[in-house]
Steps between C-alpha positions, in 0.01 A plus 500: 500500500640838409355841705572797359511866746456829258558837672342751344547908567315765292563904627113553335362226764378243190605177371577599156390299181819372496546353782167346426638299154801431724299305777274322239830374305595344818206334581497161317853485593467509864269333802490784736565913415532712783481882435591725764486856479520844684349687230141349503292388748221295342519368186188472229323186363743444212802526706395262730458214266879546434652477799421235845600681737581912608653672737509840551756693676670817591744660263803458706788241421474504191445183226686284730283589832243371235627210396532400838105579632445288180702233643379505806155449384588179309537149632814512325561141627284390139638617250805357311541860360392900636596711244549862541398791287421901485326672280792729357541332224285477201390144407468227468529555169424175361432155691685503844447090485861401329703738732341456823632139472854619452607447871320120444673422206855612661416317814607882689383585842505888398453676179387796384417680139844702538828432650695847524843580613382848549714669778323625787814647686737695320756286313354171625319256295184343662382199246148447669151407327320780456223526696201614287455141395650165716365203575593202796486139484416290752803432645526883587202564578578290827829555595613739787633689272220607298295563804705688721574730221147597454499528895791778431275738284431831704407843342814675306534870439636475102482277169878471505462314855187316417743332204819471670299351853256294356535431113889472510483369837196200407742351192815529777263287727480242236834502419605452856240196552639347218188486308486492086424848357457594125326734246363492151722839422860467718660884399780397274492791243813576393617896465513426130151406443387822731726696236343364225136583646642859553588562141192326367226703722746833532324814288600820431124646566507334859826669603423455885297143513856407212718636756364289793535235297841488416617632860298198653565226245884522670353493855567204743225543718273416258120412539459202253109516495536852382775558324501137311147468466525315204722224569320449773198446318646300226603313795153363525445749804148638411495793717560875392634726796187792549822710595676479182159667291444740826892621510702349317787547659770336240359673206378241241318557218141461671359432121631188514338429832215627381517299147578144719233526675234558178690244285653204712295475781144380608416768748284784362710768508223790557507347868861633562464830290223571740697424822783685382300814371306482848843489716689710308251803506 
């Protein structure tokens, strides 16, 4: 049996459309979807048929303060599999079936969509699963490890701590248990290949998105899910990062996002234009 928590936040207090498609791609997939939320307290006929269970909750800790109120309201004892997953992302974007047996297949205690080596603290590499999308396996799921971490969460003042605490610090857990760990995209893009994007996307009408571009397709502390969006979808990942359309912070060329998503996928793109128009305003 596989249980799946979704956190879901939304500044406007509504579960968005999106989020809606994302929850009903999930659903044959899964035996149990948990949705916990501080945004909304109730939610309306059609949301309930796609979710079991929710929990609503204060805004304070953050996704994983989420995760674990999810958690906690699971027999997690059941399930073979509790997969974990936010709605910052855009997607699924075709059939999550295929991938969400990845960490089956591979036999792996931990996995996640993305494996980054992103560093957290100046001039040191953290490789850690980012934490927008993981999953654990049985074996995890009831080991000391596993649990006291989630004991550990506590409210955090900043993003940066949130990832270095609790994302970085969840795959160092792992690691230290001794537990398998994988991804479907494990950051291995070369500075060449980043080059290569640079000159292809650069334009001489886009002088500051080209010059963001180039200065970040040298940088180290690099944001795969943004910056290498797609090789991480050609990857098999089927997820689009809401930040890269909201800010795109690496300067791509956002038409190609934009033409993905019409040509090569089977979610209906007017459902992220909307979102993106809505939280961009």
């Amino acid at each position: 049996m596989r249980a799946l928590i979704y956190v879901h936040f939304d500044r406007d207090g509504i579960v968005d459309p999106h989020v809606e498609y994302a929850l009903a791609q999930y659903r044959p997939h899964v035996d149990h979807v948990v949705f916990v939320s501080p945004s909304v307290k109730e939610l309306s006929p059609k949301q309930k048929t796609l979710v079991d269970s929710f929990v609503p909750r204060e805004n304070i800790g953050y996704d994983f303060g989420s995760w674990r109120d999810g958690l906690l309201s699971l027999d997690a004892d059941r399930y073979e599999e509790i997969v974990f997953a936010n709605d910052s992302v855009y997607g699924p974007l075709w059939s999550p079936g295929p991938v969400l047996d990845f960490g089956r297949e591979r036999n792996l205690d931990f996995w996640g969509m993305v494996k980054s080596d992103q560093m957290v603290t100046p001039g040191v590499a953290a490789p850690h699963v980012q934490s927008w999308f993981f999953s654990a396996r049985k074996k995890l799921i009831q080991s000391e490890a596993f649990q006291s971490f989630w004991q550990r969460i506590e409210p955090v003042d900043t993003k940066r701590e949130i990832i270095q605490r609790f994302e970085v610090g969840l795959t160092e857990s792992v690691h230290r248990g001794g537990f398998s760990m994988g991804a479907v995209y494990d950051t291995k893009k070369s500075m060449l290949d980043r080059v290569k994007t640079a000159a292809r996307e650069a334009s001489f009408t886009e002088l500051s998105r080209t010059w963001r571009l180039i200065r970040r397709s040298v940088r180290q502390n690099r944001n795969p899910s943004e910056g290498d969006w797609d090789a991480v979808l050609a990857s098999g990942v089927p997820f689009v990062k809401v930040s890269l359309l909201r800010l795109n912070p690496y300067g791509r060329w956002l038409e190609h996002v934009w033409q993905c998503l019409q040509e090569n996928t089977n979610m209906d793109s007017r459902l992220v234009a909307n979102h993106a128009g809505r939280i961009c305003r």
